[in-house]
N, C-alpha and C positions, 0 to 999 in steps of 0.2 A: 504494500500500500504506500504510495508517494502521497507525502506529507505536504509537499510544495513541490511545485511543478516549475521549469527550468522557466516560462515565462514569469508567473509569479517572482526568482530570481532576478530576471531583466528587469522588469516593471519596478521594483524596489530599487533597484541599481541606478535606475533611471531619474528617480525620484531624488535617490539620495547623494547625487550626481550636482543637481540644482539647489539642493541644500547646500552645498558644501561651496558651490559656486556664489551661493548669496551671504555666505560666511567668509569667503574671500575678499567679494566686494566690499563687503562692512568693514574687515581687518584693515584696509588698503584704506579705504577711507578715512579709515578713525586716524590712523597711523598718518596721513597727508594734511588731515585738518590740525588734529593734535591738540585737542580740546576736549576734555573730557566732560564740559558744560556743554557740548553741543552733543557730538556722538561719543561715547564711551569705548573703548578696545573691550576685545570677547576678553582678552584676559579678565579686564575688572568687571566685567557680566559674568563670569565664571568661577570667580574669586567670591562673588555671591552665593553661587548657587554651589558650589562646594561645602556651603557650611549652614545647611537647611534648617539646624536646629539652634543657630546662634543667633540672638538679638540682632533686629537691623532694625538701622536709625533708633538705637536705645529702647525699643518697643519690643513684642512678639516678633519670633521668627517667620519666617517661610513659611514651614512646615503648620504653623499655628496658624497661619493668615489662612495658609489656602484648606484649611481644615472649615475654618467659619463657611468662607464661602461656598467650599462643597455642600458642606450644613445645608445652607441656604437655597442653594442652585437644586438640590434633592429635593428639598422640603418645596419648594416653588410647581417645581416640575413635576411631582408626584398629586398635588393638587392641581393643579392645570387638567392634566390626566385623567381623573377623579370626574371635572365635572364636563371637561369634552367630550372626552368617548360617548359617555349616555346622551346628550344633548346633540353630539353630531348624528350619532344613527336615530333619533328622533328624527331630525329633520332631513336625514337621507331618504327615509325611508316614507314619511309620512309626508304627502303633498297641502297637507290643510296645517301642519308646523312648520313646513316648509314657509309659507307665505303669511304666517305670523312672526316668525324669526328672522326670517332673510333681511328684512330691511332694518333691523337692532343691528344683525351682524356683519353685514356690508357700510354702515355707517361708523360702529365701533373699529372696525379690524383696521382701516387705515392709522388710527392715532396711536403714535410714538407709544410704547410702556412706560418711557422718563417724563411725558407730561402727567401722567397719574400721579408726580411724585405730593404737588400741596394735598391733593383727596387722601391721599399715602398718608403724611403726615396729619391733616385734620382729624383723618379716622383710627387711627393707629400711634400716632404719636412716633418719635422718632427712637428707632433702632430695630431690630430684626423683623419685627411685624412687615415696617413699610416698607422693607428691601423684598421681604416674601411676594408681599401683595404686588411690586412693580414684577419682579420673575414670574409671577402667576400670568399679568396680563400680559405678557409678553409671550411667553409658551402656551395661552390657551389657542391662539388662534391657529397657527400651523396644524394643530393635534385635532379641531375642529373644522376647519377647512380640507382635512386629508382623510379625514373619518365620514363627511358627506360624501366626496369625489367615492371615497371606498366602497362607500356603501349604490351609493349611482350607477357605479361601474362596476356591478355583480353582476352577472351574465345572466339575459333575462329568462333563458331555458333552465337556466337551475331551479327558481321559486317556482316557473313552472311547472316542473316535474314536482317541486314539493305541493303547490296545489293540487296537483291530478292525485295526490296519497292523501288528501284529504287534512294537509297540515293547517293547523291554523296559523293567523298570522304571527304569533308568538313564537310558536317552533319554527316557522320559517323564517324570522331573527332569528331565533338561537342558533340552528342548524345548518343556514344556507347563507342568511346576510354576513353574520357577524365572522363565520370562518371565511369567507371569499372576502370580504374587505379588510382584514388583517393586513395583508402587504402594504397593502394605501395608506393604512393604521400605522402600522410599524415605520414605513417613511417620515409619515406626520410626526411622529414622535424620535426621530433621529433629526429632524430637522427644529425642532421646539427644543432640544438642548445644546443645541448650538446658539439659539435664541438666547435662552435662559441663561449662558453663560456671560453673551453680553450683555443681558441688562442688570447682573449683579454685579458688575464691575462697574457697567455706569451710578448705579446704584450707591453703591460704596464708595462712590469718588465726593458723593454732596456732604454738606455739613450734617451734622450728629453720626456718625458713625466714624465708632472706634476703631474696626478690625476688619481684616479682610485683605486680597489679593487689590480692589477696588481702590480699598481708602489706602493701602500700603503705598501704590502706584501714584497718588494724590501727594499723599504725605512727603514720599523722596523728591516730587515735582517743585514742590514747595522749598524744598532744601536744597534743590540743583543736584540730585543726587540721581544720576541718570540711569548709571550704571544698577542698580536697584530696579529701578521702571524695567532693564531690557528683560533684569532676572525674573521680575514677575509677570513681565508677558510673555515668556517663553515656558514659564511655568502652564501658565494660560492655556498657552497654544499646546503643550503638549497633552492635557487633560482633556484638551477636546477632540486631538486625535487619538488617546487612547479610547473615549467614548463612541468617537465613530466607526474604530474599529470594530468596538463591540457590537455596534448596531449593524453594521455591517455583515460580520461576521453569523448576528442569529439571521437575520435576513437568507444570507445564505443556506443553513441550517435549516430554517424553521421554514421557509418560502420557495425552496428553490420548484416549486411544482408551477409555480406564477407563471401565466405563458403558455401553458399546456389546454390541451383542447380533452 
């Protein structure tokens, strides 16, 4: 059984080809400008991130910031989840919620998640609540927008064979809607925590919050301490490709029949 296939090797090689090319250009750069207040050398981004559980800028660690934030980015994206799935196949599925809903949710889905922030704060007050509430609005809409499409785009021979067995329409959500729009489902929701990680970073950048990957990124800004900001968006960036690995990865696993006839 091959574990990884010699393309799979190429495709990675390829990737990590241009990685290495944009860590070139940044070296050369930092090293030409020679300004550690404008761009920073990887060494002193490295010289960060070498030492994940040691105080930066006199505060929490790394390791402790980006612990909050995953908190949060969990906690956000698990309730987003919570009330789209059931609300999208509601209105996938039934055309008289359909035409009660549609126009709340074609007027709400354009506006930013960082403009909820003063309703954030009046209703919640400031610190982890109102960071939740902006990740909530920000990752419910993908994860509801992808669970309509999912549920639309179930094949319409399927419910019909569950009609012709005399399913009601409950069993045919359980049995036919809700497993054939999973894929649509499962995207929405690979695409909703890539959301959700940036509006807890914007999130944590505003006043009253103490902690986080956000307000960390803020705080070293404020201090001209650059070299800090590159550590925690690489921290960033790497949490969210290990996440889309993941999703990626069940995708494959759990969906690879999508496509078939």
């Amino acid at each position: 059984m091959v574990l990884i296939s010699k393309q799979d090797i190429l495709n990675y090689s390829k990737g990590l080809a241009v990685i290495l090319l944009i860590l070139v250009i940044w070296e050369v750069a930092a090293l030409v400008i020679q300004n550690n207040y404008i761009l920073p050398t990887l060494g002193a981004i490295f010289a960060v991130l070498l030492h994940p559980f040691a105080p930066v800028l006199g505060g929490e660690s790394l390791i402790d910031n980006m612990l909050v934030s995953l908190k949060e980015v969990l906690l956000g994206f698990f309730c987003a989840a919570a009330f789209a799935i059931p609300i999208g196949l509601l209105v996938g599925w039934s055309t008289e919620a359909r035409a009660y809903f549609n126009p709340v949710i074609q007027i709400l889905r354009p506006v930013p998640p960082i403009a909820w922030m003063p309703f954030a704060i009046a209703w919640f007050g400031i610190g982890i609540h109102s960071v939740v509430f902006i990740i909530i609005m920000g990752a419910f809409f993908p994860i509801l927008i992808n669970t309509v499409d999912g549920v639309q785009g179930v094949r319409r021979r399927w419910t019909e064979v569950a009609m012709m067995l005399h399913a009601t329409q409950f069993e045919q959500v359980r049995t036919v809607v809700v497993p054939g729009a999973l894929p649509v489902i499962w995207t929405g929701l690979r695409v909703s925590f890539g959301v959700a990680w940036m509006c807890v970073v914007a999130a944590e950048m505003l006043p009253g919050t103490s902690a986080g990957l956000g307000f960390l990124i803020m705080y070293a800004y404020n201090l001209g301490q650059l070299q800090v900001i590159g550590a925690g968006m690489i921290i960033i960036g790497l949490i969210g490709l290990c996440a889309d690995t993941i999703f990626r990865a069940g995708r494959s696993r759990f969906f690879s029949w999508q496509g078939r006839e």
